[in-house]
PyMOL Python script that loads the backbone (N, CA, C, O; Angstrom):
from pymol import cmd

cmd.read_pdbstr("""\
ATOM      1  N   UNK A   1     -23.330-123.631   4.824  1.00  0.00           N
ATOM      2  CA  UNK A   1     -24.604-123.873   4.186  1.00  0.00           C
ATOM      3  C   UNK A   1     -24.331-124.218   2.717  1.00  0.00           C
ATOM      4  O   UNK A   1     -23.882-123.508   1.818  1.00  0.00           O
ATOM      5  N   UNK A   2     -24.749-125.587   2.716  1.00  0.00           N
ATOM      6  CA  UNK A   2     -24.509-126.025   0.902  1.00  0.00           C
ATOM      7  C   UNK A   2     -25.670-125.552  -0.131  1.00  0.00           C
ATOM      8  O   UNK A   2     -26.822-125.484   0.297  1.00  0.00           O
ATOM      9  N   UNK A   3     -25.428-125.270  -1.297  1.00  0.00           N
ATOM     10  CA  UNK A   3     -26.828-124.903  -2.000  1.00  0.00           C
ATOM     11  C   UNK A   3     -26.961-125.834  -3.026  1.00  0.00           C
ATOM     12  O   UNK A   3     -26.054-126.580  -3.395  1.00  0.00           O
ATOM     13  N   UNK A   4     -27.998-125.798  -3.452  1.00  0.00           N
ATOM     14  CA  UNK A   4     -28.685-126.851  -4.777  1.00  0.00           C
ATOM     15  C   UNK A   4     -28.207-126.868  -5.663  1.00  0.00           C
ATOM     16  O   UNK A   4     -27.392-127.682  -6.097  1.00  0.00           O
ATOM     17  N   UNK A   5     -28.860-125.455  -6.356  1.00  0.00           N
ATOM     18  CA  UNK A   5     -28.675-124.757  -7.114  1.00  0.00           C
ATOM     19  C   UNK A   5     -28.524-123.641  -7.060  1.00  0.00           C
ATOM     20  O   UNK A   5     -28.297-123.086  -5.985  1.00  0.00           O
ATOM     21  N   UNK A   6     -28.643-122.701  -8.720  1.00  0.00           N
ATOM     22  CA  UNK A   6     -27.796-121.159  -8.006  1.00  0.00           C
ATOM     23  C   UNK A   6     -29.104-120.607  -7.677  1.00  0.00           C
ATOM     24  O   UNK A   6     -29.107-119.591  -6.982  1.00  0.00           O
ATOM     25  N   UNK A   7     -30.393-121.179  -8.115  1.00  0.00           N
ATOM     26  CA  UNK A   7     -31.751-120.182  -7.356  1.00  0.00           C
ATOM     27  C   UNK A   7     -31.807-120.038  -5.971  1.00  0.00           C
ATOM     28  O   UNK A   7     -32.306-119.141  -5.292  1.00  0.00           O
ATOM     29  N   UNK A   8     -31.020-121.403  -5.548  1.00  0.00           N
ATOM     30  CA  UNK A   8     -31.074-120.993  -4.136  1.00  0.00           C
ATOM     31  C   UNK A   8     -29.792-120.380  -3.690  1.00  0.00           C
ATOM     32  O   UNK A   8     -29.617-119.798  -2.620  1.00  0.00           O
ATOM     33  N   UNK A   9     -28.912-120.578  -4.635  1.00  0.00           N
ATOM     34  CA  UNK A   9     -27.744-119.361  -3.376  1.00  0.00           C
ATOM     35  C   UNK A   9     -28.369-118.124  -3.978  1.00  0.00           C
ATOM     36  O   UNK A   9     -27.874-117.288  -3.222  1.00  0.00           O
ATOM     37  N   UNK A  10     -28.949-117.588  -4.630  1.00  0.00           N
ATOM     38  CA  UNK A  10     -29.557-116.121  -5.238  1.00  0.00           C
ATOM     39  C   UNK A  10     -30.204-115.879  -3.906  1.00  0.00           C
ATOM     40  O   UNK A  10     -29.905-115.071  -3.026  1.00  0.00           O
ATOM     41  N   UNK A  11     -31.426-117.019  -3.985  1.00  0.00           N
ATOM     42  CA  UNK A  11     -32.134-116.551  -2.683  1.00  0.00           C
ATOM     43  C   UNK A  11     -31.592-116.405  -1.196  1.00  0.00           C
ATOM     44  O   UNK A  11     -32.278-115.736  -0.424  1.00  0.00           O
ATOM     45  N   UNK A  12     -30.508-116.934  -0.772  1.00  0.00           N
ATOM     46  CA  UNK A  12     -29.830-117.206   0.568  1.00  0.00           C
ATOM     47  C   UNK A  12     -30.846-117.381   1.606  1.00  0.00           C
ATOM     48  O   UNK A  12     -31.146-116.532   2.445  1.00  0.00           O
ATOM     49  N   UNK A  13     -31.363-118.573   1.481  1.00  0.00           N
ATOM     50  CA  UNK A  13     -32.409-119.125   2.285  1.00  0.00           C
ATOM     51  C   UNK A  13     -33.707-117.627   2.475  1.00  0.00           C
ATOM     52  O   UNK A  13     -33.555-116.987   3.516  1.00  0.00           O
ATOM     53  N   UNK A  14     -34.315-117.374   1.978  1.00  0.00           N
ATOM     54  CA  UNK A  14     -35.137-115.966   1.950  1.00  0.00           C
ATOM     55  C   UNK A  14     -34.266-114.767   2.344  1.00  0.00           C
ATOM     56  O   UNK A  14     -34.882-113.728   2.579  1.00  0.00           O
ATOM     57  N   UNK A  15     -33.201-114.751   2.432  1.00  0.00           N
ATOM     58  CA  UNK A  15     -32.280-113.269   2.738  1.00  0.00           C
ATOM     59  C   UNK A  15     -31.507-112.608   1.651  1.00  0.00           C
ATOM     60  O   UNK A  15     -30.562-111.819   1.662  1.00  0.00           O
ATOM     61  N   UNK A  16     -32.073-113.070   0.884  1.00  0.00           N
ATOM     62  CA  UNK A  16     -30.819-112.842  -0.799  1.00  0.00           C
ATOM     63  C   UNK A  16     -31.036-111.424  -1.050  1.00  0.00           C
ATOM     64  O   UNK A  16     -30.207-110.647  -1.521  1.00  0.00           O
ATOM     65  N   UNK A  17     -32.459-111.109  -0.621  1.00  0.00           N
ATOM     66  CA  UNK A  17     -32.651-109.679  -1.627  1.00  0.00           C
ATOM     67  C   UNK A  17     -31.521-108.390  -0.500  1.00  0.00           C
ATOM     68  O   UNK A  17     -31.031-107.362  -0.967  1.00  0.00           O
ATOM     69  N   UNK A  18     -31.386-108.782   0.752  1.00  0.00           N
ATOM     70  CA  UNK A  18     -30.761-108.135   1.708  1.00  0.00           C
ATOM     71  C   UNK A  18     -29.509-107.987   1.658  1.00  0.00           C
ATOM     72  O   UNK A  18     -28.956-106.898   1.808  1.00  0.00           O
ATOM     73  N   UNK A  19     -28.665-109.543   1.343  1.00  0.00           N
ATOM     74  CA  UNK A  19     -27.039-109.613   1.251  1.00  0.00           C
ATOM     75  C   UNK A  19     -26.919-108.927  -0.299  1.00  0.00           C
ATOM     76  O   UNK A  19     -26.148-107.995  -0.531  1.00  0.00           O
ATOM     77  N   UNK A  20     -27.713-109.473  -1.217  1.00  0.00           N
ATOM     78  CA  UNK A  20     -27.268-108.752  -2.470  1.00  0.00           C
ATOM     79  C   UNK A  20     -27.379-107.127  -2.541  1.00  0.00           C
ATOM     80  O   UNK A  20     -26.611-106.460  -3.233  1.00  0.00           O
ATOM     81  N   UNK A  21     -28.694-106.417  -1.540  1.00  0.00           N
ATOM     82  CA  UNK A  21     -28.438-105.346  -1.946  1.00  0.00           C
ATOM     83  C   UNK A  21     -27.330-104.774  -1.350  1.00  0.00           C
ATOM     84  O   UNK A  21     -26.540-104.093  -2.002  1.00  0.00           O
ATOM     85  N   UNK A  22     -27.142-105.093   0.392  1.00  0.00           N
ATOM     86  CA  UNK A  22     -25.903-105.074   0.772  1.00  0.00           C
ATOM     87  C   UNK A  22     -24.766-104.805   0.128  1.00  0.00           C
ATOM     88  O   UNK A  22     -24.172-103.728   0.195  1.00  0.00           O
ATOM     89  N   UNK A  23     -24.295-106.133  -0.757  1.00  0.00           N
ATOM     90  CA  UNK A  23     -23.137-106.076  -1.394  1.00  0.00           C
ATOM     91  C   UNK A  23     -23.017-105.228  -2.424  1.00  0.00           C
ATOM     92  O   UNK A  23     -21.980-104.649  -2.748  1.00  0.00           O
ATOM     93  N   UNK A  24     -24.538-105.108  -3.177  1.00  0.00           N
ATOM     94  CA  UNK A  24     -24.301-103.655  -4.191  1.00  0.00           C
ATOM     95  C   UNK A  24     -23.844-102.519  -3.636  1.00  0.00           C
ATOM     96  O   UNK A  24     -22.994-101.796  -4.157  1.00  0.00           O
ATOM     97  N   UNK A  25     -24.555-102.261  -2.234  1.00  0.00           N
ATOM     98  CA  UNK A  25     -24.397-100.331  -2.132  1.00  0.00           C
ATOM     99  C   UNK A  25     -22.864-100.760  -1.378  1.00  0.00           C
ATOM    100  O   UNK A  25     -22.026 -99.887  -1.152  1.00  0.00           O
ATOM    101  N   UNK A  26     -22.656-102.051  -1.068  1.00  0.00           N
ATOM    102  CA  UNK A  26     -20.705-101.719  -0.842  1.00  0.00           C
ATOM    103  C   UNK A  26     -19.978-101.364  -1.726  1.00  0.00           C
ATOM    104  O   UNK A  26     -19.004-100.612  -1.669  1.00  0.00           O
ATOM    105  N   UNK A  27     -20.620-102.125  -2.957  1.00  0.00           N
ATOM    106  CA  UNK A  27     -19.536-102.696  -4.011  1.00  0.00           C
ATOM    107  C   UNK A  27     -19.790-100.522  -4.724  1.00  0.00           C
ATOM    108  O   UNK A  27     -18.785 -99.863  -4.991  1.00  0.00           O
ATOM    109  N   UNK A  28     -20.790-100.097  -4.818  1.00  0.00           N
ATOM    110  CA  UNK A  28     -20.652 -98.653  -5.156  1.00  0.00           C
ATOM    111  C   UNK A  28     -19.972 -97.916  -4.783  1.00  0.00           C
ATOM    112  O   UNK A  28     -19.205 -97.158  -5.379  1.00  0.00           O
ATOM    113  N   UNK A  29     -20.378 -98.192  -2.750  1.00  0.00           N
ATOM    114  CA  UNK A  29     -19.448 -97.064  -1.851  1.00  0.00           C
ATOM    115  C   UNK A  29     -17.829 -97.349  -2.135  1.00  0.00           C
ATOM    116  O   UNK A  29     -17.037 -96.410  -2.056  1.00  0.00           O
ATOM    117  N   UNK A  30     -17.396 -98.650  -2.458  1.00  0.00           N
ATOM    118  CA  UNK A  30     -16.032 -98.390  -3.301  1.00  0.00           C
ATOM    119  C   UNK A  30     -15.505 -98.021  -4.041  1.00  0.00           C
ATOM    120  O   UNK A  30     -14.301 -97.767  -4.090  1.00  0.00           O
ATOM    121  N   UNK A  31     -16.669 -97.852  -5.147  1.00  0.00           N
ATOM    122  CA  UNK A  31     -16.079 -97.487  -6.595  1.00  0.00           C
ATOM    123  C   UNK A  31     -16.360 -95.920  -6.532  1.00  0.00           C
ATOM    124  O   UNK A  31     -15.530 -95.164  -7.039  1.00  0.00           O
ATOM    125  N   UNK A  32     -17.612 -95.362  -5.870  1.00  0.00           N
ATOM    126  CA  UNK A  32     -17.405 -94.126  -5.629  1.00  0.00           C
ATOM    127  C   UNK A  32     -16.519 -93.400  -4.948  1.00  0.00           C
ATOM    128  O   UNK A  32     -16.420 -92.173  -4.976  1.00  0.00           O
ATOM    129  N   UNK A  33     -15.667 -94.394  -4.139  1.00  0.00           N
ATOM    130  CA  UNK A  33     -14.610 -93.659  -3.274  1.00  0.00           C
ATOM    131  C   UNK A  33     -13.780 -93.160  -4.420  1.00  0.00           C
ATOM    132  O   UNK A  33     -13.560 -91.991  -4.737  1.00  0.00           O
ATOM    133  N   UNK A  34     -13.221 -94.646  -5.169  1.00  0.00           N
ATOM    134  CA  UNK A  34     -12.035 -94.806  -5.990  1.00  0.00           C
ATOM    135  C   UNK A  34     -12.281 -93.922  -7.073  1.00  0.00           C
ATOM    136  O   UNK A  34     -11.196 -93.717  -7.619  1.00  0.00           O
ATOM    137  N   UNK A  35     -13.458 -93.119  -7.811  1.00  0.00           N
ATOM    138  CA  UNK A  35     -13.829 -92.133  -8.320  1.00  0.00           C
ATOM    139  C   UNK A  35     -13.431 -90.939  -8.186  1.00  0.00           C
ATOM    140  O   UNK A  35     -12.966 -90.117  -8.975  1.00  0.00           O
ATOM    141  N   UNK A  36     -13.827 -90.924  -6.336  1.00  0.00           N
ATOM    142  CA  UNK A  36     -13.487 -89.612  -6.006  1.00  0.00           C
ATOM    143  C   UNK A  36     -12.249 -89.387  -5.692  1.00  0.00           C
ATOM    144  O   UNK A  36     -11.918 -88.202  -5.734  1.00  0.00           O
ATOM    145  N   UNK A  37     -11.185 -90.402  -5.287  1.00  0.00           N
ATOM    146  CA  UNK A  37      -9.928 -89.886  -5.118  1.00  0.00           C
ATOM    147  C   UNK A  37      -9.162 -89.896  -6.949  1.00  0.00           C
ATOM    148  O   UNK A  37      -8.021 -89.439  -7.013  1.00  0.00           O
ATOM    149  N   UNK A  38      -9.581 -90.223  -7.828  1.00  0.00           N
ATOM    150  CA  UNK A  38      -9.297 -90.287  -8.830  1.00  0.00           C
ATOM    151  C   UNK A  38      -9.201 -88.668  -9.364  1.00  0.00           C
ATOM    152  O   UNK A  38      -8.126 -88.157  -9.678  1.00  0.00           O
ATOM    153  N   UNK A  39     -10.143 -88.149  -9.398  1.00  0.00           N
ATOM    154  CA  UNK A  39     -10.627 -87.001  -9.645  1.00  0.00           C
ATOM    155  C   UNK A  39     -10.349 -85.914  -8.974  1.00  0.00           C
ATOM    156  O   UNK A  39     -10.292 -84.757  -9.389  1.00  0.00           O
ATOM    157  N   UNK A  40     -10.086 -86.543  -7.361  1.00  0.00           N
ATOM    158  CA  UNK A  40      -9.119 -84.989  -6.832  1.00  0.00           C
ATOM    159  C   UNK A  40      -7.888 -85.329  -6.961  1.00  0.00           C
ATOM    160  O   UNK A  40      -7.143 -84.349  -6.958  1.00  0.00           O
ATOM    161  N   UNK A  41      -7.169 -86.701  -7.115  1.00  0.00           N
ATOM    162  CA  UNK A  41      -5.713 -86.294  -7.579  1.00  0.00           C
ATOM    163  C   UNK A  41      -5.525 -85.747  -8.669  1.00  0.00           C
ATOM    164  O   UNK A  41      -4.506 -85.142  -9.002  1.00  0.00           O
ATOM    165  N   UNK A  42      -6.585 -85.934  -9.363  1.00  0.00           N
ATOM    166  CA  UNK A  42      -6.354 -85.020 -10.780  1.00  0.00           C
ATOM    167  C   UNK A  42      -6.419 -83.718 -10.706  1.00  0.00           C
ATOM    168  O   UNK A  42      -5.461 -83.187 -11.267  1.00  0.00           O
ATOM    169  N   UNK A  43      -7.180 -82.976 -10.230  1.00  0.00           N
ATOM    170  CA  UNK A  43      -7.055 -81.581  -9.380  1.00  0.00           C
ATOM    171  C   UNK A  43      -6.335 -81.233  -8.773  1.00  0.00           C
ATOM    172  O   UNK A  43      -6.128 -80.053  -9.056  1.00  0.00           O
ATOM    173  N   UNK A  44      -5.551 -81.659  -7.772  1.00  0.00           N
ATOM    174  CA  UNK A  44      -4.401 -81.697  -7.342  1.00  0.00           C
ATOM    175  C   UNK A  44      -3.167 -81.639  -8.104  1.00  0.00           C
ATOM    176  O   UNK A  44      -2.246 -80.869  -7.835  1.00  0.00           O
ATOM    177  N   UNK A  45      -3.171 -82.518  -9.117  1.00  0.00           N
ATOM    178  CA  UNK A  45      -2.184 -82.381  -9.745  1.00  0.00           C
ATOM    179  C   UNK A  45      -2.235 -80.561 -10.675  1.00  0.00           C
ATOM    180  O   UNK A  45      -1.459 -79.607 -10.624  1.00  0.00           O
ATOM    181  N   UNK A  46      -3.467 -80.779 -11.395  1.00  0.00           N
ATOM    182  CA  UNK A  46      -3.828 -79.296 -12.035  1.00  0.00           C
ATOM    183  C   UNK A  46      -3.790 -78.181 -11.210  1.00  0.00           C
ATOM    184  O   UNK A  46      -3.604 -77.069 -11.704  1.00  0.00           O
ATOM    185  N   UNK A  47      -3.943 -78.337 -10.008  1.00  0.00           N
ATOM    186  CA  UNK A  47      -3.361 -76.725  -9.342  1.00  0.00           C
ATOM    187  C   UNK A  47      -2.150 -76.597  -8.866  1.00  0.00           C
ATOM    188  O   UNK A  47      -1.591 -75.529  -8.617  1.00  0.00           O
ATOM    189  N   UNK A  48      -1.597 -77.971  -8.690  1.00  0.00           N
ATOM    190  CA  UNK A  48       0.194 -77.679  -8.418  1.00  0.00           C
ATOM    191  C   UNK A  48       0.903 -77.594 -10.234  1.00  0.00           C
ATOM    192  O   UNK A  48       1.922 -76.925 -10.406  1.00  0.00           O
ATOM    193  N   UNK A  49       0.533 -78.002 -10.913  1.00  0.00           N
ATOM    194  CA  UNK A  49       0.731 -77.259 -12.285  1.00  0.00           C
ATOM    195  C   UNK A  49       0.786 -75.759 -12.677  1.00  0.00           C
ATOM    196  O   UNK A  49       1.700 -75.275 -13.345  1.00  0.00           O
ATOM    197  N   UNK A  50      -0.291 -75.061 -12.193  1.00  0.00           N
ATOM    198  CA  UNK A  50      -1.080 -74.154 -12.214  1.00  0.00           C
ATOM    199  C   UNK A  50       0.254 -73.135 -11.333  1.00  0.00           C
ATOM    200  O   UNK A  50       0.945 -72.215 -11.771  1.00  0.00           O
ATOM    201  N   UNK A  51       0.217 -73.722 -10.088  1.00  0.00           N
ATOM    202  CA  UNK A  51       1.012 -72.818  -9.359  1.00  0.00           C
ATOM    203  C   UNK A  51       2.408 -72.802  -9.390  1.00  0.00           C
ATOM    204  O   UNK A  51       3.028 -71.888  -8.846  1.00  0.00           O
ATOM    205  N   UNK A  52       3.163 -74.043 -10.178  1.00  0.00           N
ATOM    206  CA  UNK A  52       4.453 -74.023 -10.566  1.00  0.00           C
ATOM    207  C   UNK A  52       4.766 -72.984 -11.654  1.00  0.00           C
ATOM    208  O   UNK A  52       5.774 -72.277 -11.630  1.00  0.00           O
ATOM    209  N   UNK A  53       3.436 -72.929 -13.003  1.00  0.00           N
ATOM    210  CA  UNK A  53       3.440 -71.796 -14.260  1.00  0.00           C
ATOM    211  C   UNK A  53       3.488 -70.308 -13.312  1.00  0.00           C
ATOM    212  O   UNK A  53       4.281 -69.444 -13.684  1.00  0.00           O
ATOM    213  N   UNK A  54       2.770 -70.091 -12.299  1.00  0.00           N
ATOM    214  CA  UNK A  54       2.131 -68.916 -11.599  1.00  0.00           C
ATOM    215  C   UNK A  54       3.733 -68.772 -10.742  1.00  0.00           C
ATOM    216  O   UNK A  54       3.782 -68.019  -9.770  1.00  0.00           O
ATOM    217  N   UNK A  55       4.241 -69.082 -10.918  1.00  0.00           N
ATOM    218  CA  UNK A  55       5.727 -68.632  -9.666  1.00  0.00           C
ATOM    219  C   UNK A  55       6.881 -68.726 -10.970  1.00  0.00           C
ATOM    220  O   UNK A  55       8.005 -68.241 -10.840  1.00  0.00           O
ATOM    221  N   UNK A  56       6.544 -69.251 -11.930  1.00  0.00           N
ATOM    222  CA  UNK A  56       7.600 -68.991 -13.502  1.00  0.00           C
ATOM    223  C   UNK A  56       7.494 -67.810 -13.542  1.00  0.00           C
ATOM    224  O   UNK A  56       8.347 -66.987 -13.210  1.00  0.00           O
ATOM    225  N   UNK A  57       5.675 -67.481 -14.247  1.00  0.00           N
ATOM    226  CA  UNK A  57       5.934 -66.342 -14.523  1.00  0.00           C
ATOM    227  C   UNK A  57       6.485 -64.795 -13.679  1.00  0.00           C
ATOM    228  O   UNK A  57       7.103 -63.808 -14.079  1.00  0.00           O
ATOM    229  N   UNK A  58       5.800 -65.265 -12.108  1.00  0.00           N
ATOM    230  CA  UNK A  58       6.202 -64.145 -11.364  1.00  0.00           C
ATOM    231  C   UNK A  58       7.952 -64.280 -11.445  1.00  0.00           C
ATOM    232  O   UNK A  58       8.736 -63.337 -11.332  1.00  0.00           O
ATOM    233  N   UNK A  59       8.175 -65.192 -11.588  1.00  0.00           N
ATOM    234  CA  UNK A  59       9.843 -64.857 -11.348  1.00  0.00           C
ATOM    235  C   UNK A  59      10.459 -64.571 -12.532  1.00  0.00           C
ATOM    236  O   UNK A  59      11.657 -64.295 -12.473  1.00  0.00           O
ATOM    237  N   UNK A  60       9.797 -64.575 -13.820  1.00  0.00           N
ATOM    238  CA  UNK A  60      10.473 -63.870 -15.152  1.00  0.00           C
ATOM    239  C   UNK A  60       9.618 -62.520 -15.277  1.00  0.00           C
ATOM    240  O   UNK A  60       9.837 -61.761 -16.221  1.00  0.00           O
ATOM    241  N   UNK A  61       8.689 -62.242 -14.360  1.00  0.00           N
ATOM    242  CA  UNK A  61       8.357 -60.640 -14.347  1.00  0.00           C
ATOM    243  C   UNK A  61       9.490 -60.245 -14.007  1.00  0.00           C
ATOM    244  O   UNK A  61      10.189 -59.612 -14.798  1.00  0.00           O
ATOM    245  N   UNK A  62       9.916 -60.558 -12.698  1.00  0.00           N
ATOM    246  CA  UNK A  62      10.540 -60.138 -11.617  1.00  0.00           C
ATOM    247  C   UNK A  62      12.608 -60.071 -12.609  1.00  0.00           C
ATOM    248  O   UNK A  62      13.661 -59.471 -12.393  1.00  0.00           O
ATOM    249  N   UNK A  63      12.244 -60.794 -13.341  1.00  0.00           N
ATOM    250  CA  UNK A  63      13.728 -60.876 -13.990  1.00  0.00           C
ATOM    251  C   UNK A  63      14.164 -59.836 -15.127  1.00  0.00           C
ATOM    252  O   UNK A  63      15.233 -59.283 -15.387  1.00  0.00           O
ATOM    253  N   UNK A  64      12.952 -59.805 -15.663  1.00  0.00           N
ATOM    254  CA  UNK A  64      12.713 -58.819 -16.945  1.00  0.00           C
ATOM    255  C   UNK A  64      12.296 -57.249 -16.277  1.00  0.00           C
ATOM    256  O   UNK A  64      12.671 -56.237 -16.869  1.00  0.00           O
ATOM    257  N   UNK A  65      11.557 -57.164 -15.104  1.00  0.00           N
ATOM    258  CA  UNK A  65      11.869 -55.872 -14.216  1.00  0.00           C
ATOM    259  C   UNK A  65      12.933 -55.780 -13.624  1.00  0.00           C
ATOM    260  O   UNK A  65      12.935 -54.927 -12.737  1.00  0.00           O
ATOM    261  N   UNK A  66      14.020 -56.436 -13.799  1.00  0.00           N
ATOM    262  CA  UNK A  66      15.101 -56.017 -13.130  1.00  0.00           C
ATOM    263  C   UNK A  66      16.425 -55.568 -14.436  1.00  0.00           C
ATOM    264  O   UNK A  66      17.324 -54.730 -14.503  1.00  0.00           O
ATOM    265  N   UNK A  67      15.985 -56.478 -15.171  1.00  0.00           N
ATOM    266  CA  UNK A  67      16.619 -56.211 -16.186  1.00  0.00           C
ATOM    267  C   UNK A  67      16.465 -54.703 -16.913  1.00  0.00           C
ATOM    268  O   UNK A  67      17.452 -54.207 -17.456  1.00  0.00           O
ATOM    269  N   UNK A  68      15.514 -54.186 -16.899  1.00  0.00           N
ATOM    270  CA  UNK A  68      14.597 -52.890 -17.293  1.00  0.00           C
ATOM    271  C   UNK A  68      15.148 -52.201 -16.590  1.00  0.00           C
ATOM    272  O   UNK A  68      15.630 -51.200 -17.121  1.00  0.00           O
ATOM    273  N   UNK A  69      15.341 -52.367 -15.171  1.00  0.00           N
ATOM    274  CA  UNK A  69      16.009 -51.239 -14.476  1.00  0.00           C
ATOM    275  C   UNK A  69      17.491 -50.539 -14.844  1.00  0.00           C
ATOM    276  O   UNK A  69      17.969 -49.431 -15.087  1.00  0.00           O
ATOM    277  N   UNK A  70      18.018 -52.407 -14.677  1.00  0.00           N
ATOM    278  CA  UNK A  70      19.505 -51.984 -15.156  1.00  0.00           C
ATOM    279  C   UNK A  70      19.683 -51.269 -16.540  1.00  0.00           C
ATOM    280  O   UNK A  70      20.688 -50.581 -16.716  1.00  0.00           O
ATOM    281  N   UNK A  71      18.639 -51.420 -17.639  1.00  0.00           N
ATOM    282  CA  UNK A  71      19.127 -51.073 -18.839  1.00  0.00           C
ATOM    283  C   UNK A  71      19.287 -49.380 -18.850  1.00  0.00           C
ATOM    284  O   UNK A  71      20.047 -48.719 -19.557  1.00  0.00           O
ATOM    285  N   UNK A  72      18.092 -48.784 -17.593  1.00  0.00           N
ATOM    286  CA  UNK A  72      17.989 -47.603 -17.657  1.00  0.00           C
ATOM    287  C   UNK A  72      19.272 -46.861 -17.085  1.00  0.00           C
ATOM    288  O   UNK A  72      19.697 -45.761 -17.439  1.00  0.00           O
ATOM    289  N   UNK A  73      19.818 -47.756 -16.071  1.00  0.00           N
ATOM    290  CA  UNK A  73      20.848 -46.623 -15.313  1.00  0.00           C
ATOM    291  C   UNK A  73      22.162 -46.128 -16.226  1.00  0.00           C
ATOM    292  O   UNK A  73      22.961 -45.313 -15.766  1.00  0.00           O
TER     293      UNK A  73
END
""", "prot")
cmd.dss("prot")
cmd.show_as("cartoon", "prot")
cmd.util.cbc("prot")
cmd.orient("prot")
């Protein structure tokens, strides 16, 4: 289908208001995807952070209670 002008590819022979809204709520449901995986890899990353500090410190408790022991015997 050739068009005139751009009023008529806007309109797509009376179907324009349909394909365009179409293509909006696609063109969202993408960017909201790409949002949301944005935002939980970022979370993801912050609780494997989180739990790498959280197994430091348990293992320099665990080093400095052992050390404590030995100093006593």
């Amino acid at each position: 289908m050739a068009f005139d002008n751009i009023a008529a590819f806007l309109n797509m022979g009376g179907y324009g208001f349909y394909v365009w809204l179409a293509y909006g709520i696609s063109i969202l449901a993408v960017v909201a995807i790409a949002v949301s995986c944005i935002l939980n890899r970022r979370l993801l990353w912050r609780e494997a952070l989180n739990e790498m500090q959280r197994k430091q410190r348990i293992q320099q408790a665990q080093t400095n209670q052992n050390n404590s022991k030995e100093s006593m015997q």
